[in-house]
Z-matrix of the N, CA and C atoms (Angstrom, degrees):
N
C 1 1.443
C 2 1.527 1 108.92
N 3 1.060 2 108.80 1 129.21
C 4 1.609 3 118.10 2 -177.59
C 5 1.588 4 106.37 3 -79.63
N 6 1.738 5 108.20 4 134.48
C 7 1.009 6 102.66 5 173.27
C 8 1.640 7 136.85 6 -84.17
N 9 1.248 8 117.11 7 145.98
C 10 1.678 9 95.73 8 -157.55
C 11 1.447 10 103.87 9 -104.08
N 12 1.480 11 109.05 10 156.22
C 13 1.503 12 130.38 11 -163.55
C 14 1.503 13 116.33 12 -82.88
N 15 1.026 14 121.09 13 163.76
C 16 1.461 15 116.51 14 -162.44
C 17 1.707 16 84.79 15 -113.36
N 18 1.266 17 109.88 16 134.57
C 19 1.868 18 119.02 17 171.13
C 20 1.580 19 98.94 18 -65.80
N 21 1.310 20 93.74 19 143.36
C 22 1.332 21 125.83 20 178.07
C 23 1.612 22 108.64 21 -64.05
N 24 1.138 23 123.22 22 129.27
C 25 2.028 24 126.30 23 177.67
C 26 1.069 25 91.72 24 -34.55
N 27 1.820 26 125.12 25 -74.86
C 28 1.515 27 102.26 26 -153.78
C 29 1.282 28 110.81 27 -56.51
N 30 1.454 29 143.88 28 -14.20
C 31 1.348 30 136.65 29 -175.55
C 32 0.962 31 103.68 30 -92.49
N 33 1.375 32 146.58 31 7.81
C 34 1.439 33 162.14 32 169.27
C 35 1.332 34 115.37 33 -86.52
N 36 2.166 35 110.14 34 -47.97
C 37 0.807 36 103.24 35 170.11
C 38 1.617 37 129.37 36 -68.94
N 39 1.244 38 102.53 37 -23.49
C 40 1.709 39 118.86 38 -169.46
C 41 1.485 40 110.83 39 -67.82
N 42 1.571 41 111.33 40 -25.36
C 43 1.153 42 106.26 41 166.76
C 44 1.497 43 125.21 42 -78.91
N 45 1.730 44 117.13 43 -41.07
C 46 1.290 45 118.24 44 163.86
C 47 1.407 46 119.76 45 -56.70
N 48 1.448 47 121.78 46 -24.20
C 49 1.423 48 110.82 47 162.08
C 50 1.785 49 132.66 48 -69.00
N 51 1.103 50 104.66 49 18.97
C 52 1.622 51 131.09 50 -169.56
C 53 1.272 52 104.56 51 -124.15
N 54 1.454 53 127.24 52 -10.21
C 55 1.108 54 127.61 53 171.76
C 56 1.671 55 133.71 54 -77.57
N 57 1.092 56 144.61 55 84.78
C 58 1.307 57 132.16 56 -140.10
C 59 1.523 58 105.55 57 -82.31
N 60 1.316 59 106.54 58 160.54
C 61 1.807 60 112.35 59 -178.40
C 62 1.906 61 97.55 60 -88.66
N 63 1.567 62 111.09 61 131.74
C 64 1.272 63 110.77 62 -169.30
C 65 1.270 64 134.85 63 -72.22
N 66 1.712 65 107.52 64 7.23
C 67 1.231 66 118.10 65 -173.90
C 68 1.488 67 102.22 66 -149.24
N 69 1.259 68 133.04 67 20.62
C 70 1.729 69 128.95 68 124.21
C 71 1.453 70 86.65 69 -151.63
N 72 2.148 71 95.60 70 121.92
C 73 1.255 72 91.92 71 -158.35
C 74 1.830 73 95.82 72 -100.74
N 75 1.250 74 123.88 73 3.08
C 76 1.408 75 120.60 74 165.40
C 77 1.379 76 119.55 75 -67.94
N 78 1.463 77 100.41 76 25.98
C 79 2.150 78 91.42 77 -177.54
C 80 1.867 79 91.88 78 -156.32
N 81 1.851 80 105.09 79 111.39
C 82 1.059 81 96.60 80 -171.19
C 83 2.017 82 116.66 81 -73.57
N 84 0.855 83 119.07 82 -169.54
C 85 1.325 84 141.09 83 -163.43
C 86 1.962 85 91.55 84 -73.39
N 87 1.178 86 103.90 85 -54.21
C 88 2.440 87 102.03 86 164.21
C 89 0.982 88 119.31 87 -52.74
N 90 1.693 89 126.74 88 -48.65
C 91 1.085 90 145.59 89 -157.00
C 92 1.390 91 97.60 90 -90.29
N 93 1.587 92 137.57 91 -1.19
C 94 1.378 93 144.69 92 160.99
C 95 1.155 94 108.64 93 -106.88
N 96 1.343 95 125.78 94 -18.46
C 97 2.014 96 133.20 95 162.72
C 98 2.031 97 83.05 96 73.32
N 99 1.045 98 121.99 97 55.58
C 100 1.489 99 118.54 98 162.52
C 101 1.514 100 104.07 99 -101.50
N 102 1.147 101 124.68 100 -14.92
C 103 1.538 102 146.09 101 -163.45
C 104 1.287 103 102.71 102 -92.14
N 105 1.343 104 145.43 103 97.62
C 106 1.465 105 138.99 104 -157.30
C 107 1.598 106 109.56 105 -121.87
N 108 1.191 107 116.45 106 -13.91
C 109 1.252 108 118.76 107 -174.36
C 110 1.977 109 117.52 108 -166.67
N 111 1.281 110 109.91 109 147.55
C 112 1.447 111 104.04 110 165.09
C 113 1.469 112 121.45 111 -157.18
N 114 1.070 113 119.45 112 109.15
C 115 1.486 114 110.79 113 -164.74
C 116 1.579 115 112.28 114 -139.96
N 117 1.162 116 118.08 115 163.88
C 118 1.374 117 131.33 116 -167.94
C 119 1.982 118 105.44 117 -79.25
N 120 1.104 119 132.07 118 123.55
C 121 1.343 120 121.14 119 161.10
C 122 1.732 121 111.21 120 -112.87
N 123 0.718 122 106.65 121 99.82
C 124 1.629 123 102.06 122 -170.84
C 125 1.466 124 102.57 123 71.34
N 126 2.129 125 92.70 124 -125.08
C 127 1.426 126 76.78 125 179.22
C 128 1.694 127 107.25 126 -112.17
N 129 1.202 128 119.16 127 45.64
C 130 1.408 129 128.77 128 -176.53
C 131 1.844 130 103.91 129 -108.28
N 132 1.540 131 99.51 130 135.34
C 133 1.466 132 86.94 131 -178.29
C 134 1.577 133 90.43 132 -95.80
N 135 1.157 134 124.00 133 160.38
C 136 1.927 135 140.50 134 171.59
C 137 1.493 136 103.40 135 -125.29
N 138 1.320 137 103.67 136 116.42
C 139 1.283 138 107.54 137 -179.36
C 140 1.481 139 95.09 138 -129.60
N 141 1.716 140 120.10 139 134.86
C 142 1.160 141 134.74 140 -145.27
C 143 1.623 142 108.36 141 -122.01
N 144 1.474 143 136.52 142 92.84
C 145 1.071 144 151.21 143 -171.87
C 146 1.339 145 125.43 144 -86.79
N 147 1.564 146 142.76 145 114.82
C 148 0.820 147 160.97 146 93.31
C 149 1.354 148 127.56 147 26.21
N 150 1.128 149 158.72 148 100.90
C 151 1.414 150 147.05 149 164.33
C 152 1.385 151 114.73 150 -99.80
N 153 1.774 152 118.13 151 140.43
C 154 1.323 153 100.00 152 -153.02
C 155 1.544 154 96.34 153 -75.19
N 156 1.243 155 121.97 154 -21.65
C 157 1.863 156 123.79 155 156.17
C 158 1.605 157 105.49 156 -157.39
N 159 0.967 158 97.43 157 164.15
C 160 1.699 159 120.06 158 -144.90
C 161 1.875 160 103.93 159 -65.06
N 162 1.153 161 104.02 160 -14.61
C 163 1.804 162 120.57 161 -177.83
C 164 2.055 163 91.98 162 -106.74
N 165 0.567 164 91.14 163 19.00
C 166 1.657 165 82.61 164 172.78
C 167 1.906 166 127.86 165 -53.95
N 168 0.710 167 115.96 166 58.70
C 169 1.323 168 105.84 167 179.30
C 170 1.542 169 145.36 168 9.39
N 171 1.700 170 83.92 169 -37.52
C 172 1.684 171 101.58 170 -166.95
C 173 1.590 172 105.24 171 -91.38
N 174 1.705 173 115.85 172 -8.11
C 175 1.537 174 100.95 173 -139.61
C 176 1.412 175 107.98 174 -82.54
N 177 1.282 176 122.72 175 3.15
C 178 1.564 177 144.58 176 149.88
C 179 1.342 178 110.42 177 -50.14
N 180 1.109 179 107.18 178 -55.19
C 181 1.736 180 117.12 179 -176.33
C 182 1.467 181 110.30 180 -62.73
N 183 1.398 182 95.37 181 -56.09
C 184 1.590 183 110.53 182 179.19
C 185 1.730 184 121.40 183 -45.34
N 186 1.276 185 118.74 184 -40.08
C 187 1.241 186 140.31 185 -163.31
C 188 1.502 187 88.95 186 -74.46
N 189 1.476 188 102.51 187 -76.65
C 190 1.808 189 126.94 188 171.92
C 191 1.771 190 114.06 189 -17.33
N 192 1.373 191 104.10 190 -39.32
C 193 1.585 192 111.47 191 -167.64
C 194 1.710 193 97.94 192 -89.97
N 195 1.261 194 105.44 193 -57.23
C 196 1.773 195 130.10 194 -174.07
C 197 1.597 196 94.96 195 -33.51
N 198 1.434 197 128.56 196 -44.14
C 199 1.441 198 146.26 197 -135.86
C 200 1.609 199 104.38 198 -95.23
N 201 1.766 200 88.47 199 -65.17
C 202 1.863 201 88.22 200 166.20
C 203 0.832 202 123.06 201 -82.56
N 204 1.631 203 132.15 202 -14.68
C 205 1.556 204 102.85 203 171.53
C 206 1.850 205 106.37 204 -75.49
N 207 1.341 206 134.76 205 -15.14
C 208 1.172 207 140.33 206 -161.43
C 209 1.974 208 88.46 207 -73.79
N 210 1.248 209 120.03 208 -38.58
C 211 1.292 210 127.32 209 -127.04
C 212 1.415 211 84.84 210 -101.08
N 213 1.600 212 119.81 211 -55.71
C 214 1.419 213 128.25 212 170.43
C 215 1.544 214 119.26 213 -42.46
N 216 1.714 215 121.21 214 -18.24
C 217 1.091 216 109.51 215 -153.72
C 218 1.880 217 76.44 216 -113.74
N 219 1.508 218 133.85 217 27.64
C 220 1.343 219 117.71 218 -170.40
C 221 1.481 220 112.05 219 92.77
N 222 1.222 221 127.30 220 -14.03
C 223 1.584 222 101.11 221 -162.47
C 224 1.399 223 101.45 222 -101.32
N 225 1.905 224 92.86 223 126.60
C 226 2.025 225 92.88 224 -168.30
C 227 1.383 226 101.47 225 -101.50
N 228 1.446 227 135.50 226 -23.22
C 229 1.918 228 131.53 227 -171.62
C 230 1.922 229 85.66 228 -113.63
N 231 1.116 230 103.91 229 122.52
C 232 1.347 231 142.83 230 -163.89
C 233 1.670 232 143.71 231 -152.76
N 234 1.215 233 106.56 232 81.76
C 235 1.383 234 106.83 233 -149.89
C 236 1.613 235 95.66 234 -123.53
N 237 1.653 236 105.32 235 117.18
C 238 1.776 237 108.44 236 -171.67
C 239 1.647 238 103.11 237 -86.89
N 240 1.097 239 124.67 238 140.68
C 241 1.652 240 112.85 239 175.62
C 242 1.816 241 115.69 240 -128.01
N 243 1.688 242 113.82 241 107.27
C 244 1.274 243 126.49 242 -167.51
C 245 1.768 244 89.86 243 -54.74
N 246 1.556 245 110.44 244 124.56
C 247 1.022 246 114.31 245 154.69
C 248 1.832 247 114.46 246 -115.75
N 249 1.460 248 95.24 247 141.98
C 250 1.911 249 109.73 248 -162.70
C 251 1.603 250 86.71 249 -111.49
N 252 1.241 251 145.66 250 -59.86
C 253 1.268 252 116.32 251 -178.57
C 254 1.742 253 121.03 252 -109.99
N 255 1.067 254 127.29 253 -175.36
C 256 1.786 255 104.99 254 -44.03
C 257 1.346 256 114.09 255 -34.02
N 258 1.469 257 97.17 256 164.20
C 259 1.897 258 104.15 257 170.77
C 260 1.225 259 96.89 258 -91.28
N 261 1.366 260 94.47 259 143.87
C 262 1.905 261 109.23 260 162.63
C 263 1.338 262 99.58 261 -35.83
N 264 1.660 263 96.99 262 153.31
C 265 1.764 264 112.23 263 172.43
C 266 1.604 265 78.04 264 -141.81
N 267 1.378 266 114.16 265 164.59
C 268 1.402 267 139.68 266 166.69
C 269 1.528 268 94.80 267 -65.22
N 270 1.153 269 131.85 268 -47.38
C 271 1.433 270 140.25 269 -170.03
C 272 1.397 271 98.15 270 -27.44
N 273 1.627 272 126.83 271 -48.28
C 274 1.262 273 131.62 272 -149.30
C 275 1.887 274 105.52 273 -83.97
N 276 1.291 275 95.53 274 -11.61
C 277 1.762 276 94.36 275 173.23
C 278 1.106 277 94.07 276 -93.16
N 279 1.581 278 95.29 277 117.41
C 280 1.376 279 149.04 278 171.61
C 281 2.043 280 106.61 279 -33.20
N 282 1.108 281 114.15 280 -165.56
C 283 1.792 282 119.55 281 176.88
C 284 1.413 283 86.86 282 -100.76
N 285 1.387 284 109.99 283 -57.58
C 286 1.535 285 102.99 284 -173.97
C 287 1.439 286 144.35 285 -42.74
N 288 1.975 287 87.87 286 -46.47
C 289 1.640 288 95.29 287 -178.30
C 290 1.843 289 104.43 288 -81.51
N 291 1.292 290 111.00 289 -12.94
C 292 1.443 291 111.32 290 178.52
C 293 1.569 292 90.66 291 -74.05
N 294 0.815 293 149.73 292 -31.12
C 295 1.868 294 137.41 293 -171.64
C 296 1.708 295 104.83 294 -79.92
N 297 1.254 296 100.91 295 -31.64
C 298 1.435 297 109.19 296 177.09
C 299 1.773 298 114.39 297 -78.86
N 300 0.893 299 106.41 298 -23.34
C 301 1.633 300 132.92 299 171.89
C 302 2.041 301 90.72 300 -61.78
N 303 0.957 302 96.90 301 -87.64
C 304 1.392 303 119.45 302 177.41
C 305 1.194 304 117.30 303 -19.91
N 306 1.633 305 109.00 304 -72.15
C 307 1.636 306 127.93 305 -178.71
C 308 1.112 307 106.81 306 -64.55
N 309 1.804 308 142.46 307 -7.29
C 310 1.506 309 145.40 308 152.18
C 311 1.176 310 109.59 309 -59.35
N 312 1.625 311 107.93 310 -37.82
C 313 1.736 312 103.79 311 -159.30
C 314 1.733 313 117.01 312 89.08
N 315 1.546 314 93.98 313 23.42
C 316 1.271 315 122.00 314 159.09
C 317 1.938 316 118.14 315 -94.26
N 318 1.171 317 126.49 316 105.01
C 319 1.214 318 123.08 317 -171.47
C 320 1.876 319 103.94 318 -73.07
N 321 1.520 320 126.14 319 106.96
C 322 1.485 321 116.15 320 -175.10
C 323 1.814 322 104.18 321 -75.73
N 324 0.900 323 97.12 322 174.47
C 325 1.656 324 121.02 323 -162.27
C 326 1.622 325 102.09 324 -72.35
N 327 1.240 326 96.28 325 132.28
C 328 1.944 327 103.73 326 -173.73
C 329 1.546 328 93.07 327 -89.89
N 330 1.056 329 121.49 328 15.35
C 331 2.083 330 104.40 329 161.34
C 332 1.723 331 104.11 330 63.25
N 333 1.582 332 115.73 331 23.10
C 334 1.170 333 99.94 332 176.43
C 335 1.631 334 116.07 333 116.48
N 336 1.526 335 113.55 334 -48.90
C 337 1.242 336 118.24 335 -128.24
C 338 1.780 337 95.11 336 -76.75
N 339 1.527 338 117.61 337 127.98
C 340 1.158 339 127.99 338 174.70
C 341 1.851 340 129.49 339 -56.03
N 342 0.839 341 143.95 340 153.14
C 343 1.779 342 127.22 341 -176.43
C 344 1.693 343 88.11 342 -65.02
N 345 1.005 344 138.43 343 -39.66
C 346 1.621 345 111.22 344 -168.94
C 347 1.543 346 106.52 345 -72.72
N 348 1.169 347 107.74 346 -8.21
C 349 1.638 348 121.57 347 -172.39
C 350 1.072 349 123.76 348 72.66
N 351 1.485 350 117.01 349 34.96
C 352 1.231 351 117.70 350 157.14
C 353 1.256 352 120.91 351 -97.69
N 354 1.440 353 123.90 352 -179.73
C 355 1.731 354 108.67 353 -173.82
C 356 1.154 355 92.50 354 -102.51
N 357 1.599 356 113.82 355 131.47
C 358 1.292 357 153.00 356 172.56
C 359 2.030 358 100.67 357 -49.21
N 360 1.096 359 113.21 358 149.85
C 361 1.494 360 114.05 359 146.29
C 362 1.127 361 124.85 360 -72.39
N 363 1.091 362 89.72 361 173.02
C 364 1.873 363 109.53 362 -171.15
C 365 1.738 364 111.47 363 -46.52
N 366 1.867 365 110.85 364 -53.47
C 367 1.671 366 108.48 365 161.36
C 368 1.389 367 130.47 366 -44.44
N 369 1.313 368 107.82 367 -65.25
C 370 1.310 369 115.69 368 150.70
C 371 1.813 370 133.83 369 -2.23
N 372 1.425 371 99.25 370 -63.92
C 373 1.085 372 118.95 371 -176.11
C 374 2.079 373 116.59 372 -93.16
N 375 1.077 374 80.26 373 -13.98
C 376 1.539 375 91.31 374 166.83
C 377 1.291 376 110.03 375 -106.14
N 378 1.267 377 165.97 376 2.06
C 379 1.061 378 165.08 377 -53.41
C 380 1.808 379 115.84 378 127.64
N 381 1.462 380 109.13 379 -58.22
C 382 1.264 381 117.68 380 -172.46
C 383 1.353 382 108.30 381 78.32
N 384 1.303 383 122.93 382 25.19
C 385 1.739 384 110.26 383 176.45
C 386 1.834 385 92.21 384 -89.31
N 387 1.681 386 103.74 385 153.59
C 388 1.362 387 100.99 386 -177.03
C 389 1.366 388 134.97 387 79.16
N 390 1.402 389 105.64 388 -8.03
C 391 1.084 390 87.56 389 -178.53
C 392 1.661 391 117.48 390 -134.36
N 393 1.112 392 123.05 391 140.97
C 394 1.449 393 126.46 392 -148.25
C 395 1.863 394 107.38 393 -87.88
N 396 1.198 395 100.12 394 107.26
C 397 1.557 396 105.31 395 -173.46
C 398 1.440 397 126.68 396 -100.45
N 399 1.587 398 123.20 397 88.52
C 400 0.876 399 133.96 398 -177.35
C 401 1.648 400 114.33 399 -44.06
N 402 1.172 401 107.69 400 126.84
C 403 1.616 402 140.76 401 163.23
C 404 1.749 403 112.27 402 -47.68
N 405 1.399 404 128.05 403 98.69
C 406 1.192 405 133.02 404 167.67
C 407 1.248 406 128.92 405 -41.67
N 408 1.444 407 91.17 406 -41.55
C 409 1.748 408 84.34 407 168.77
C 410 1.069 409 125.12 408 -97.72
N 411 1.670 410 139.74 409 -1.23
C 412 1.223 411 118.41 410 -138.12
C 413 1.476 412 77.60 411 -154.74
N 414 1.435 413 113.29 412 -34.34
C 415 1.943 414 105.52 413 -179.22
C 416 1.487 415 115.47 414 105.71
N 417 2.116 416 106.17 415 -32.83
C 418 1.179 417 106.18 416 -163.14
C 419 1.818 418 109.16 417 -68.73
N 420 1.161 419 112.94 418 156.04
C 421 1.520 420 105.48 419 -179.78
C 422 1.744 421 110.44 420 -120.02
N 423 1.458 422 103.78 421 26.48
C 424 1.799 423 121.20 422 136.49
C 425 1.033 424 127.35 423 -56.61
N 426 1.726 425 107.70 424 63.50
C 427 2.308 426 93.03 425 -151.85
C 428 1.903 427 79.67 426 -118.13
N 429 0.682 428 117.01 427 -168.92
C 430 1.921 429 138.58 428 152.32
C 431 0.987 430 117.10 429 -177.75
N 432 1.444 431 124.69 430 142.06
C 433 1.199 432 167.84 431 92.01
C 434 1.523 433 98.45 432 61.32
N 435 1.446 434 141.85 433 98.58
C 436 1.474 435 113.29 434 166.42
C 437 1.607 436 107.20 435 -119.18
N 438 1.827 437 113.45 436 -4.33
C 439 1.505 438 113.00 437 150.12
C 440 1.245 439 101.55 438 -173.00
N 441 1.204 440 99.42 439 146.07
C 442 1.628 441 130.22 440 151.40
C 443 1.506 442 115.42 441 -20.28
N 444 1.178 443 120.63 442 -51.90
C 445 1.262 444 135.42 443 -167.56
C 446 1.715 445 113.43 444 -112.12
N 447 1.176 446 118.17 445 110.89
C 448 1.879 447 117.80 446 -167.97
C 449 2.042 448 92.01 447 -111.70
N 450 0.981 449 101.38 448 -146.41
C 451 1.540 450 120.40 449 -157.21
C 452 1.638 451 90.99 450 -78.37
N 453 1.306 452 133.23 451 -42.38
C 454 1.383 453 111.54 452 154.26
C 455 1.213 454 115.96 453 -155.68
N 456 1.692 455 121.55 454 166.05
C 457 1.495 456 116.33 455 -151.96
C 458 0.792 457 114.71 456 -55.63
N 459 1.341 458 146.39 457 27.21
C 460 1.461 459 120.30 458 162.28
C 461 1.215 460 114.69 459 -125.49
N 462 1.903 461 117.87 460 22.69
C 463 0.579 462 125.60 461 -167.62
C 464 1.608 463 119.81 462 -117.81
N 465 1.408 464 155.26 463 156.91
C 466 1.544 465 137.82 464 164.51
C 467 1.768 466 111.71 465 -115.68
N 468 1.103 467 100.01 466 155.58
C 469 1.444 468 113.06 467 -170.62
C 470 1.845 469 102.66 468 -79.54
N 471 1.323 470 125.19 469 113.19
C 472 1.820 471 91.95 470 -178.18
C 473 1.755 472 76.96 471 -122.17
N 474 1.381 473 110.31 472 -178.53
C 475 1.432 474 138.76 473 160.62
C 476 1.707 475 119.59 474 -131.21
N 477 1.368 476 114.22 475 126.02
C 478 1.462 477 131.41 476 170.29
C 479 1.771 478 116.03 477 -67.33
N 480 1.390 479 102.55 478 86.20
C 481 1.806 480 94.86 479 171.86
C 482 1.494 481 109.83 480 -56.74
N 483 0.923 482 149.25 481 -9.66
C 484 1.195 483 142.08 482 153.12
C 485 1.511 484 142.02 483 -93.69
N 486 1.209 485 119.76 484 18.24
C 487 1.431 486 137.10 485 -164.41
C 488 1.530 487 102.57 486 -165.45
N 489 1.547 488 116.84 487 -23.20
C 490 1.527 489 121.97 488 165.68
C 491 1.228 490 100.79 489 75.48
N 492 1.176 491 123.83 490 -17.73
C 493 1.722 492 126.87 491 -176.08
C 494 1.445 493 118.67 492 -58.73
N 495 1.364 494 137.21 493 106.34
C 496 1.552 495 125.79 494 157.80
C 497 1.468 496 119.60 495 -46.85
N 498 1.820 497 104.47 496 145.20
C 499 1.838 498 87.49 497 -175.66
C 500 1.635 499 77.45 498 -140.08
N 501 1.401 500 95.61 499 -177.02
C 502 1.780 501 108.77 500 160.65
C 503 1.852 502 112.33 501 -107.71
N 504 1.154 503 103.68 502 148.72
C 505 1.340 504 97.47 503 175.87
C 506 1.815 505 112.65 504 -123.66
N 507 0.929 506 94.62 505 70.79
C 508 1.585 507 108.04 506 172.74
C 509 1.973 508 111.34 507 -12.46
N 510 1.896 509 105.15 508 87.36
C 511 1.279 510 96.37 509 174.38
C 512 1.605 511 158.33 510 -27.14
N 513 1.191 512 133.99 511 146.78
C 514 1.723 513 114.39 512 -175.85
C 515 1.073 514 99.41 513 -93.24
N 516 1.405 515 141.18 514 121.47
C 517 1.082 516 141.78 515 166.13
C 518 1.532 517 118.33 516 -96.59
Protein backbone atom coordinates (compact mmCIF):
# COMPACT_ATOMS: atom_id res chain seq x y z
CA UNK A 1 0.00 0.00 0.00
CA UNK A 2 1.40 3.25 -1.02
CA UNK A 3 1.88 5.75 1.38
CA UNK A 4 -0.18 8.86 0.92
CA UNK A 5 1.09 12.48 0.75
CA UNK A 6 0.10 15.24 2.74
CA UNK A 7 -1.37 18.40 0.32
CA UNK A 8 0.73 21.10 -0.03
CA UNK A 9 -0.41 24.64 2.30
CA UNK A 10 -1.19 26.41 -0.72
CA UNK A 11 -3.66 23.55 -1.48
CA UNK A 12 -4.70 23.81 2.03
CA UNK A 13 -5.08 27.23 1.59
CA UNK A 14 -7.37 26.88 -1.55
CA UNK A 15 -9.50 24.84 0.28
CA UNK A 16 -9.97 27.23 3.30
CA UNK A 17 -10.65 29.80 0.77
CA UNK A 18 -13.97 27.87 -0.08
CA UNK A 19 -14.90 28.14 3.24
CA UNK A 20 -17.63 30.72 3.78
CA UNK A 21 -17.91 33.14 6.92
CA UNK A 22 -21.32 31.99 8.68
CA UNK A 23 -22.91 35.13 8.92
CA UNK A 24 -22.20 36.95 5.44
CA UNK A 25 -21.76 33.97 3.60
CA UNK A 26 -20.48 35.75 0.21
CA UNK A 27 -16.97 36.44 1.84
CA UNK A 28 -14.93 33.37 2.59
CA UNK A 29 -13.15 32.87 5.97
CA UNK A 30 -9.26 34.43 3.69
CA UNK A 31 -11.09 36.95 2.19
CA UNK A 32 -11.95 38.05 6.06
CA UNK A 33 -7.96 37.37 6.94
CA UNK A 34 -9.43 35.45 10.27
CA UNK A 35 -7.24 32.56 8.88
CA UNK A 36 -3.67 33.48 10.09
CA UNK A 37 -1.73 30.55 9.60
CA UNK A 38 -1.46 26.81 8.28
CA UNK A 39 1.23 24.56 8.49
CA UNK A 40 2.31 21.01 8.53
CA UNK A 41 3.58 19.56 12.10
CA UNK A 42 4.57 16.17 11.42
CA UNK A 43 1.73 14.63 10.31
CA UNK A 44 -0.86 17.00 11.96
CA UNK A 45 -2.05 19.92 9.96
CA UNK A 46 -2.37 23.36 12.59
CA UNK A 47 -4.38 25.71 11.24
CA UNK A 48 -4.28 29.03 13.18
CA UNK A 49 -7.56 31.15 13.71
CA UNK A 50 -8.31 34.54 14.24
CA UNK A 51 -11.56 35.75 15.76
CA UNK A 52 -12.92 38.79 14.36
CA UNK A 53 -13.14 39.61 18.44
CA UNK A 54 -12.87 37.37 21.18
CA UNK A 55 -17.01 37.34 21.98
CA UNK A 56 -17.72 36.38 18.46
CA UNK A 57 -20.65 34.41 18.19
CA UNK A 58 -19.77 32.49 15.18
CA UNK A 59 -16.35 31.15 16.34
CA UNK A 60 -18.08 27.75 17.10
CA UNK A 61 -19.40 27.80 13.71
CA UNK A 62 -16.25 28.90 12.31
CA UNK A 63 -14.12 26.09 13.79
CA UNK A 64 -17.24 23.59 12.86
CA UNK A 65 -16.94 24.62 9.04
CA UNK A 66 -12.82 25.04 9.06
CA UNK A 67 -12.94 21.13 10.29
CA UNK A 68 -15.21 19.60 7.61
CA UNK A 69 -14.16 21.15 4.87
CA UNK A 70 -10.39 20.16 6.11
CA UNK A 71 -11.80 16.59 6.81
CA UNK A 72 -13.81 16.24 3.42
CA UNK A 73 -10.75 17.02 1.54
CA UNK A 74 -8.76 13.82 3.56
CA UNK A 75 -7.22 15.59 6.33
CA UNK A 76 -7.49 13.09 9.43
CA UNK A 77 -4.66 14.73 12.40
CA UNK A 78 -5.98 18.23 12.65
CA UNK A 79 -5.52 20.52 15.28
CA UNK A 80 -7.22 24.32 14.97
CA UNK A 81 -5.31 26.82 17.31
CA UNK A 82 -7.43 30.11 18.70
CA UNK A 83 -5.04 32.77 18.12
CA UNK A 84 -5.82 36.24 20.43
CA UNK A 85 -2.89 38.28 19.35
CA UNK A 86 -2.67 40.21 17.26
CA UNK A 87 -6.41 40.86 17.27
CA UNK A 88 -8.13 40.93 14.06
CA UNK A 89 -8.22 44.44 12.45
CA UNK A 90 -10.57 44.94 9.39
CA UNK A 91 -7.17 45.83 7.78
CA UNK A 92 -6.91 42.06 7.02
CA UNK A 93 -10.05 42.06 4.58
CA UNK A 94 -8.42 41.68 1.64
CA UNK A 95 -9.50 44.20 -1.85
CA UNK A 96 -11.28 41.26 -2.87
CA UNK A 97 -13.41 40.23 -0.02
CA UNK A 98 -14.10 44.08 0.45
CA UNK A 99 -15.73 44.02 -3.31
CA UNK A 100 -17.54 41.03 -2.23
CA UNK A 101 -18.61 42.95 0.90
CA UNK A 102 -19.87 45.55 -1.48
CA UNK A 103 -21.52 43.43 -4.27
CA UNK A 104 -23.84 42.00 -1.07
CA UNK A 105 -24.75 45.44 -0.25
CA UNK A 106 -22.51 45.25 2.58
CA UNK A 107 -20.65 48.71 2.82
CA UNK A 108 -16.65 47.36 3.83
CA UNK A 109 -14.75 49.39 6.34
CA UNK A 110 -13.14 52.85 5.24
CA UNK A 111 -9.77 52.01 7.36
CA UNK A 112 -10.54 54.98 9.43
CA UNK A 113 -10.49 57.62 6.96
CA UNK A 114 -12.28 60.85 8.36
CA UNK A 115 -14.65 63.18 5.75
CA UNK A 116 -11.68 65.67 5.70
CA UNK A 117 -9.70 62.53 4.94
CA UNK A 118 -7.65 62.32 7.44
CA UNK A 119 -7.37 59.23 9.63
CA UNK A 120 -9.76 59.51 12.32
CA UNK A 121 -8.73 58.23 15.94
CA UNK A 122 -9.23 55.30 17.51
CA UNK A 123 -13.17 56.74 18.75
CA UNK A 124 -13.77 57.80 15.64
CA UNK A 125 -13.22 54.65 14.13
CA UNK A 126 -15.07 52.69 16.57
CA UNK A 127 -17.90 54.85 16.61
CA UNK A 128 -18.22 55.89 12.90
CA UNK A 129 -18.40 59.63 13.69
CA UNK A 130 -16.66 61.38 10.65
CA UNK A 131 -16.53 59.31 8.55
CA UNK A 132 -18.14 59.24 5.12
CA UNK A 133 -19.76 55.85 4.26
CA UNK A 134 -20.27 55.05 0.89
CA UNK A 135 -23.69 53.56 -0.24
CA UNK A 136 -23.45 49.92 -1.83
CA UNK A 137 -25.71 50.40 -4.11
CA UNK A 138 -25.73 53.63 -5.40
CA UNK A 139 -21.91 54.83 -4.49
CA UNK A 140 -23.43 58.09 -3.19
CA UNK A 141 -21.71 58.90 0.19
CA UNK A 142 -25.05 60.97 1.39
CA UNK A 143 -25.48 57.94 3.75
CA UNK A 144 -26.15 58.41 7.82
CA UNK A 145 -25.86 56.66 10.59
CA UNK A 146 -29.32 55.23 11.86
CA UNK A 147 -27.36 52.79 14.55
CA UNK A 148 -24.48 51.74 16.08
CA UNK A 149 -25.60 48.34 16.09
CA UNK A 150 -26.77 46.59 12.39
CA UNK A 151 -27.63 42.80 11.87
CA UNK A 152 -24.55 41.85 13.88
CA UNK A 153 -21.93 43.38 16.13
CA UNK A 154 -19.68 44.20 14.00
CA UNK A 155 -21.80 45.61 12.06
CA UNK A 156 -23.78 49.49 11.81
CA UNK A 157 -27.11 50.24 10.54
CA UNK A 158 -26.52 53.34 7.88
CA UNK A 159 -29.26 54.77 5.35
CA UNK A 160 -28.60 56.28 1.68
CA UNK A 161 -30.37 59.87 1.37
CA UNK A 162 -30.17 59.32 -2.05
CA UNK A 163 -31.26 55.83 -2.98
CA UNK A 164 -33.34 55.77 0.48
CA UNK A 165 -31.98 52.29 0.78
CA UNK A 166 -30.83 50.96 4.37
CA UNK A 167 -27.43 49.11 4.18
CA UNK A 168 -24.92 47.67 6.80
CA UNK A 169 -21.63 49.07 7.05
CA UNK A 170 -19.33 46.45 8.15
CA UNK A 171 -17.29 48.16 11.23
CA UNK A 172 -13.42 49.38 11.31
CA UNK A 173 -11.99 47.66 13.82
Amino acid sequence: MAAQTQPGVEEVWGWLSEVPDPEIPVISLTDLGIIRGVEWQGDTLVVRVTPTYSGCPATSVINLDIETALRRHGIEKLRLERQLTPPWTTDWIGPEGREKLRAYGIAPPVDGTAADGVLAGRIARMTGTNLKIACPRCGSTHTERISQFGSTPCKASYRCKDCLEPFDYFKCI
